[in-house]
N, C-alpha and C positions, 0 to 999 in steps of 0.2 A: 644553498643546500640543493642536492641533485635532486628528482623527481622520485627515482629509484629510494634514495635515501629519505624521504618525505613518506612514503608507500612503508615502508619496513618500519621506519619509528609509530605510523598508525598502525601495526599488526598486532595481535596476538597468538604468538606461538603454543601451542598442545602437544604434549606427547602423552600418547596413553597406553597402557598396558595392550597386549590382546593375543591371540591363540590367529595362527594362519589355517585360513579355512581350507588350503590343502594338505600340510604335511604336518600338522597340531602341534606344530613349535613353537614357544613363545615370541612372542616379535614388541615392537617396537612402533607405534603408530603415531607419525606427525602430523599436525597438521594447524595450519597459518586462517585466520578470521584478521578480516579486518574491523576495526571501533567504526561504530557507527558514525554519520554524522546527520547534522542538520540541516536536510532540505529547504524548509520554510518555519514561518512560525504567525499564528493568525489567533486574532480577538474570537472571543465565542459568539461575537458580533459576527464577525466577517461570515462565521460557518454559517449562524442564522439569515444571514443574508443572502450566500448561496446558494443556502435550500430553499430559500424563498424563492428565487429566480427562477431555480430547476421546478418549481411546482406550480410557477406562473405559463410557466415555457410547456409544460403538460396538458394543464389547463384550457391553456389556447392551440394546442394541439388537435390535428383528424384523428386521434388515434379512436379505435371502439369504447362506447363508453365501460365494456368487461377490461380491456385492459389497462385504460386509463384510471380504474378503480385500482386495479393491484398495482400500477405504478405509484398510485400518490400513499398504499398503504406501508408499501415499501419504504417511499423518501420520506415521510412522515413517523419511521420508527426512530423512537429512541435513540437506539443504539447507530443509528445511517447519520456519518458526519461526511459533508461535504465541502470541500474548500474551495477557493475561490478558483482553483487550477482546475478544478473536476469537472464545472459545471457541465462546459462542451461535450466532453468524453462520455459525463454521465448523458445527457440528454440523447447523446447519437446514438445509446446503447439502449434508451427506451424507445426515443423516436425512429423508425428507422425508414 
């Protein structure tokens, strides 16, 4: 199967009603999404592991102890999941 043909069988096509914003004629509006897919997939271990690194990696950080507070209350919220991919990215975006 060609690449192109791989691409179009994951699409989903839309057409939807709608008024043309210049000359208020009804028209016709397509438009092509593609199915998501799956990146990765990780234990709730793995995230809690992560976090743990990114908040050891703080820790032992120069940073002021004012910022190093709102960093660890940030990586310590609830809702802040980090993967085993983020770690770097996140720490260079706290440490800098």
């Amino acid at each position: 199967m060609k690449e192109s043909d791989k691409q179009s069988s994951k699409s989903i096509k839309v057409i939807l009603p709608g008024v043309c914003p210049h000359c208020s004629k009804k028209i016709l509006t397509s438009m092509v999404s593609f199915t998501p897919t799956i990146s990765w997939i990780l234990k709730e271990s793995d995230a809690t592991d992560a976090k743990n690194k990114v908040i050891d990696s703080v820790n032992k950080s120069d940073l002021p102890t004012e910022e190093k507070k709102q960093a660890m209350e940030w990586i310590e919220g609830e809702d802040i999941i980090i993967g085993p991919d983020d770690v770097e990215p996140v720490l260079k975006q706290i440490i800098k």
